[in-house]
C-alpha positions as CSV (number, residue, x, y, z in Angstrom):
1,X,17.5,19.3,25.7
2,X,19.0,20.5,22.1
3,X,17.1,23.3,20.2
4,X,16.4,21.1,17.4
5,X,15.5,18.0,16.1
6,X,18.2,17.7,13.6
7,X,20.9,18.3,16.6
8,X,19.3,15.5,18.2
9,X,20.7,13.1,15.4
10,X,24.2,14.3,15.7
11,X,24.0,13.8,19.3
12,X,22.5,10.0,18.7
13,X,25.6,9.5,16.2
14,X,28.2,10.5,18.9
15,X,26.9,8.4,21.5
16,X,26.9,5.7,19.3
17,X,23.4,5.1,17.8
18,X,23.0,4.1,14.7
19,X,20.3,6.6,12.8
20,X,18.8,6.2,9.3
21,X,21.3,8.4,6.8
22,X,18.6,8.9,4.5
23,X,17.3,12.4,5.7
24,X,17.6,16.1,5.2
25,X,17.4,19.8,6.5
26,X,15.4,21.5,4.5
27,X,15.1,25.4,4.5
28,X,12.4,25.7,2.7
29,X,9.5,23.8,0.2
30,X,11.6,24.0,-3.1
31,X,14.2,21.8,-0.9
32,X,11.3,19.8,0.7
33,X,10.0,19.0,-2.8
34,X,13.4,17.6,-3.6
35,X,14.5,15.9,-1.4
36,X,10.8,14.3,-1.5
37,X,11.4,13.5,-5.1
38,X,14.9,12.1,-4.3
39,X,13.3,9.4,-1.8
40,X,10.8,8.4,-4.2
41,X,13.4,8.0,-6.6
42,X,15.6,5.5,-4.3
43,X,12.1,4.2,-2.6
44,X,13.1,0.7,-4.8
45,X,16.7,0.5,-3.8
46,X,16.2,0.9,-0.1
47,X,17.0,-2.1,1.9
48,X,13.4,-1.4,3.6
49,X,10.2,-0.6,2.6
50,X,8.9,3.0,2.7
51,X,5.5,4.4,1.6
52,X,6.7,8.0,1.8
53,X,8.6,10.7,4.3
54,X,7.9,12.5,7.3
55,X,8.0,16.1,7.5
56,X,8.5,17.6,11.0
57,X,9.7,21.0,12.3
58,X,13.0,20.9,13.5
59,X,12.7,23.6,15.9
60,X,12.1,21.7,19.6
61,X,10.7,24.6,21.0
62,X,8.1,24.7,17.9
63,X,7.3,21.4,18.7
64,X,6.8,21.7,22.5
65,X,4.4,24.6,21.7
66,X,2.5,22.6,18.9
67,X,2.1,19.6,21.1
68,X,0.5,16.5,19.8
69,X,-3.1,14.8,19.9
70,X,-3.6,11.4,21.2
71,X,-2.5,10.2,18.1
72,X,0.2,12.1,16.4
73,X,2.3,15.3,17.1
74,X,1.2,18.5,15.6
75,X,5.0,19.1,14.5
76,X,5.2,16.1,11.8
77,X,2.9,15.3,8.6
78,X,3.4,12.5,6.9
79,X,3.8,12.8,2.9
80,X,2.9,9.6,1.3
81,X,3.8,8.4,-2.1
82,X,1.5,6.8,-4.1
83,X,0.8,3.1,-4.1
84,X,3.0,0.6,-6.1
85,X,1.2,-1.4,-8.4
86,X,1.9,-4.2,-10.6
87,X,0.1,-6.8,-13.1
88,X,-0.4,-9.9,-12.8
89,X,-2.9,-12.5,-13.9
90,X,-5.9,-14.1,-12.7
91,X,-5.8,-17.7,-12.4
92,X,-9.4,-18.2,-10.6
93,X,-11.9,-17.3,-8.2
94,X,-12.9,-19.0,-5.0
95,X,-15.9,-18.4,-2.5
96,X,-15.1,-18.0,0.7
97,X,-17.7,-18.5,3.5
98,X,-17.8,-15.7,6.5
99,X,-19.0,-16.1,9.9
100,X,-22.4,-14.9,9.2
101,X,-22.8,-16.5,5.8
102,X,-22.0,-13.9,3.5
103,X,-20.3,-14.8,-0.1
104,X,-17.1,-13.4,-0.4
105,X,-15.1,-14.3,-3.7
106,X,-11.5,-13.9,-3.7
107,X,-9.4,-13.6,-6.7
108,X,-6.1,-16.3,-6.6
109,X,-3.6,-14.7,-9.0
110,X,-0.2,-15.8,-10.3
111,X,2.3,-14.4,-7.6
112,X,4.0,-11.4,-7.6
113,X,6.1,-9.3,-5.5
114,X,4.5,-5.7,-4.8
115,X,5.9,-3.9,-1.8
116,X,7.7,-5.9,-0.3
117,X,5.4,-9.3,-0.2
118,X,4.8,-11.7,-2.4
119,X,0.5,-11.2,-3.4
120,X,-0.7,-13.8,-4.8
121,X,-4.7,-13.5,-3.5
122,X,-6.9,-10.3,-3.4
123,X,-10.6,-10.0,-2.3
124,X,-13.0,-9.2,-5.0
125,X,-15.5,-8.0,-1.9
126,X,-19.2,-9.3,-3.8
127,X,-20.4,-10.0,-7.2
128,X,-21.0,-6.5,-8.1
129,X,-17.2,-5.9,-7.9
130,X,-16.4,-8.5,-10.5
131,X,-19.5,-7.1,-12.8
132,X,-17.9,-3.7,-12.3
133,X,-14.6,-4.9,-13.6
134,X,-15.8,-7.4,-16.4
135,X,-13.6,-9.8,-15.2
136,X,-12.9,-13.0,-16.7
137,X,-10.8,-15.7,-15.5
138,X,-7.6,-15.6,-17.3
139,X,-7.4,-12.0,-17.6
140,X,-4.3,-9.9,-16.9
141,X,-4.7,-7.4,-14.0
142,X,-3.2,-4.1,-12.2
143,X,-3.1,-4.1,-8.6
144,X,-2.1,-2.4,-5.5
145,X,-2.0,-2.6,-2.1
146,X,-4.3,-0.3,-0.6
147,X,-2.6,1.5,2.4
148,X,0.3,-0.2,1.3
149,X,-1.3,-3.5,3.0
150,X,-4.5,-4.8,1.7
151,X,-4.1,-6.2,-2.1
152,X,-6.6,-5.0,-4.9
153,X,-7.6,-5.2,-8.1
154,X,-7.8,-1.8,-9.4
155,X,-8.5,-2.9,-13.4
156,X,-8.5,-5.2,-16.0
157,X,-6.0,-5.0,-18.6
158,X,-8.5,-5.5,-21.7
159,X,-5.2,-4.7,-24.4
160,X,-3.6,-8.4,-22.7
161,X,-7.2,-10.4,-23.7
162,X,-6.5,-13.1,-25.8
163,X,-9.4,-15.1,-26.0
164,X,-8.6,-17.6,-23.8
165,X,-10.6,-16.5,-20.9
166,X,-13.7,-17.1,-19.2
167,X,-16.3,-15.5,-17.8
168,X,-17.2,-16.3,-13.8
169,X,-20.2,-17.2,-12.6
170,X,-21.1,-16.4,-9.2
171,X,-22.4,-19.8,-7.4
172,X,-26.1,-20.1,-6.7
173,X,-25.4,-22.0,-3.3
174,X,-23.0,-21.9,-0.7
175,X,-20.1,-23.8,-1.2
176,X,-20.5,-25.5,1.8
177,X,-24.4,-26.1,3.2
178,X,-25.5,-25.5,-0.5
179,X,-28.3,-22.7,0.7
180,X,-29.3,-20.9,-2.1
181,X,-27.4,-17.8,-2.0
């Protein structure tokens, strides 16, 4: 076994594996901080998509002795950046129907590309959500994608209101037996 995790690389190299060059040994948190920094700066010239960089103690020995749960080792953290976000605009809102009858309106928005995917549809959860917002149809938004996966609204962009758009009105029956909601 080799003493320490960063040896482990160079061995990986010499045998032939091919390991990710975008690391660092770091001696201590101002270095940590940097190279942090640096990877966030790069994080949109990657050829892959990262949401931040993992930390781990380089010492195997260390690690042995800090062990792991069932989920993670005890030796790494990971430090995440924060979430991209972009605008884009509201075009309209739909109702979609769950399997136990509950209203669930989901806001179809002009596509864009936000970490790596092309959103173009985020859930607006219940009509409180689109109360909370004041959201009108038309209406230029910021969003995100929560954990990196799951696409949100996070606000309106009131400044981009024109005039043009229109308030929603939550139906009063499902869409599709007409019960009264």
């Amino acid at each position: 076994m080799v003493p320490t995790h960063w040896e482990s690389f160079l061995w990986l190299e010499e045998k032939g594996f091919t390991t990710n060059p975008n690391r660092a040994l770091c001696k201590n948190f101002d270095e940590l901080a940097e190279f942090i920094e640096k990877m966030q700066g790069l994080r949109d010239s990657l050829d892959y998509e990262i949401d931040g960089v993992v930390v781990k103690v380089n010492q195997t020995r260390l690690q042995d002795e800090f062990g792991s749960t069932s989920k993670a080792p005890r030796w790494a953290i990971a430090y995440k950046y924060p979430a991209m976000q972009a605008p884009t605009q509201l075009e309209s809102i739909q109702i979609q129907v769950g399997r136990t009858g509950s209203l669930t309106p989901v806001a179809y928005l002009k596509p864009v590309l936000l970490a790596g995917t092309t959103v173009s549809r985020a859930s607006l959860h219940n009509e409180d959500e689109i109360k909370r917002l004041n959201l009108k149809i038309g209406d230029w938004v910021l969003i995100e994608k929560s954990g990196e996966i799951i696409p949100q609204i996070l606000q309106v962009i009131e400044s981009k209101r024109n005039g043009s758009e229109t308030d929603y009105e939550f139906p009063k029956t499902c869409p599709v037996c007409e019960f009264p909601a």
